[in-house]
N, C-alpha and C positions, 0 to 999 in steps of 0.2 A: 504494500500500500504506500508506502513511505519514497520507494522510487516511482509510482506513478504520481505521487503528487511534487516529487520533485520535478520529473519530467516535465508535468505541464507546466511549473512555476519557470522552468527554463524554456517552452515554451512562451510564457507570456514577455518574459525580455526578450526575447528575441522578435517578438512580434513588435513591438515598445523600440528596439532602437531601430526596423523598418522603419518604424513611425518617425524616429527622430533622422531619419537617412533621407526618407520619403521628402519630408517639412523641412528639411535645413533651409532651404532656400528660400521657400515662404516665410519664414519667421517675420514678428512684429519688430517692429524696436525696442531692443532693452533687451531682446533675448537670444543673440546673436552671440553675447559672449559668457551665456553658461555653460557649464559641462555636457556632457551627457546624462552624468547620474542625476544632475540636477534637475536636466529636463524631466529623465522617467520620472524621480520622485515627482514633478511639479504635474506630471501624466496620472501619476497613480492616485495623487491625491483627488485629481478632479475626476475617477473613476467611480460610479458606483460599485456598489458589492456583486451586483447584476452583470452591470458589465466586466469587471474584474472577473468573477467567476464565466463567464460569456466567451471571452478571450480563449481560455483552457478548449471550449468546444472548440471541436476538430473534423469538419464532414464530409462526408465523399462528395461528388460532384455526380451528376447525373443517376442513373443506376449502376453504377459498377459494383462490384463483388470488396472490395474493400471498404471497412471503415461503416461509422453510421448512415443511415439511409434518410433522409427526411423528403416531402413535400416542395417543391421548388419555392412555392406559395410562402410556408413556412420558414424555409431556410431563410428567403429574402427579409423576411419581418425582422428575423433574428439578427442578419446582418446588420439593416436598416437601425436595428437597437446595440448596436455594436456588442453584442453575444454570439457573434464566432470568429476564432483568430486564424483558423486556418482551412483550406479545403483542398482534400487528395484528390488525384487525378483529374484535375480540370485543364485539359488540354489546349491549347491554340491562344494564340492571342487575342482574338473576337472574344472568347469565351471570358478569360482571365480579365481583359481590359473593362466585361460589362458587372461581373460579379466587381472588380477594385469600385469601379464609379457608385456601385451602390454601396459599398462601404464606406466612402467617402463623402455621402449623405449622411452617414452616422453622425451624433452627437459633436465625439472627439474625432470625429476621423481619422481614426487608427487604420492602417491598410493592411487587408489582408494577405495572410503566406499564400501560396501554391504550393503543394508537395506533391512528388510521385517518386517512387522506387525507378532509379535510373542507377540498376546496380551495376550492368555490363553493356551499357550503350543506352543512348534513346533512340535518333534514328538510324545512324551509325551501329551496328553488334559486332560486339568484340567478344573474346572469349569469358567465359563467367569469371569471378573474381579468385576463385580457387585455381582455375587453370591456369589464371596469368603472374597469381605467387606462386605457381611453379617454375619459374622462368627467371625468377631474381632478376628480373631486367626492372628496375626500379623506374628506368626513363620511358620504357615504355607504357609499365602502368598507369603513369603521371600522366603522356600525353592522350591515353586511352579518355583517363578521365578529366580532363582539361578537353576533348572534342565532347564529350558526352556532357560536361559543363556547359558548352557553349550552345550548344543543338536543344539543349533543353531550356536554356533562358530567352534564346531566341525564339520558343512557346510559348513563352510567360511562364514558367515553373523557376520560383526561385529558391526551394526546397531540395534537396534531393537524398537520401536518404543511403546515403554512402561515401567513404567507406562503410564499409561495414566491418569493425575492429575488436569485436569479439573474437576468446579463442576458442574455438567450437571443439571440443573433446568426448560428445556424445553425438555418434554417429544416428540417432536416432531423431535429434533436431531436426527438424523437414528444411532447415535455411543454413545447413553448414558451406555448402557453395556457394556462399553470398559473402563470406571473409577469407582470410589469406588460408586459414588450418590450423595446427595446433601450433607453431613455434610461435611464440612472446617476442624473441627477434624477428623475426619475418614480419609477424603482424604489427611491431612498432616502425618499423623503418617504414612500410607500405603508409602506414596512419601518419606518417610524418609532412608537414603542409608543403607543396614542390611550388 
């Protein structure tokens, strides 16, 4: 319980300095020369508990098979109330660019993530993430994920849910070909920012 609810709290800053990455430029005067921490706090404060807890929610986009399912109707109200921070697999820029405008009808308009599992390519496929730490070729893993980076922000997804730096030692996990394997060096070198 205790890392789900850290998850989502690392969720909500990270939604929080979009926000503040989003807005630099729009700023009023006077607040061009605070921090960042300064802004989230002076964000958080002007949060309801609603919207605070809102932010955490997480939802699929259309009907796909991952993630909670809601009503388009619904979803939109919620956004509209700034009670969702984020939404899986909402593909294309049409799509991404109509769900941000209505989140930036919200209250505080905080803008919302896009995520999608872009674990061994998005339009580009590359070999899974176990096949290509076999390979120790560290420059090519980088640039694997540096094109699968690009290809996907250029859909509006600016989420992506990898590495994946877990070290998988139960062969019975249905996502062990989604990290490097068992070595702790393998898998810290691969996790290392290129």
């Amino acid at each position: 319980m205790r890392k789900f609810v850290f998850q989502h709290i690392c969720l909500l800053l990270i939604t929080l300095l979009q926000f503040h990455i989003c807005g630099a430029q729009n700023l009023p005067a006077g607040k061009a020369g605070k921090t960042i921490d300064q802004r989230v706090d002076s964000v958080l404060k002007l949060m309801t508990l609603d919207e605070k807890i809102g932010q955490l929610n997480q939802y699929n986009d259309d009907w796909n098979a991952t993630g909670p399912v809601t009503l388009d109707s619904t979803k939109k109200q919620q956004v509209l109330k700034g009670q969702v921070g984020s939404l899986l697999n909402c593909v294309g820029t049409i799509r991404t660019r109509t769900w941000q405008n209505i989140a930036m009808q919200s209250r505080l308009k905080i803008p919302l993530l896009f995520g999608q599992d872009v674990i061994h390519g998005y339009k580009t496929t590359f070999p899974i993430p176990l096949a290509e730490a076999c390979s120790w070729d560290m420059e090519a893993i980088r640039l694997s994920a540096r094109t699968a980076a690009t290809e996907a922000s250029a859909a509006g997804i600016n989420w992506t849910f990898a590495p994946m730096v877990d070290i998988a030692r139960d062969p019975r996990w249905g996502r062990v070909m989604e990290g490097a394997g068992e070595d702790p060096y393998l898998g810290s070198r691969i996790a290392l920012p290129g």
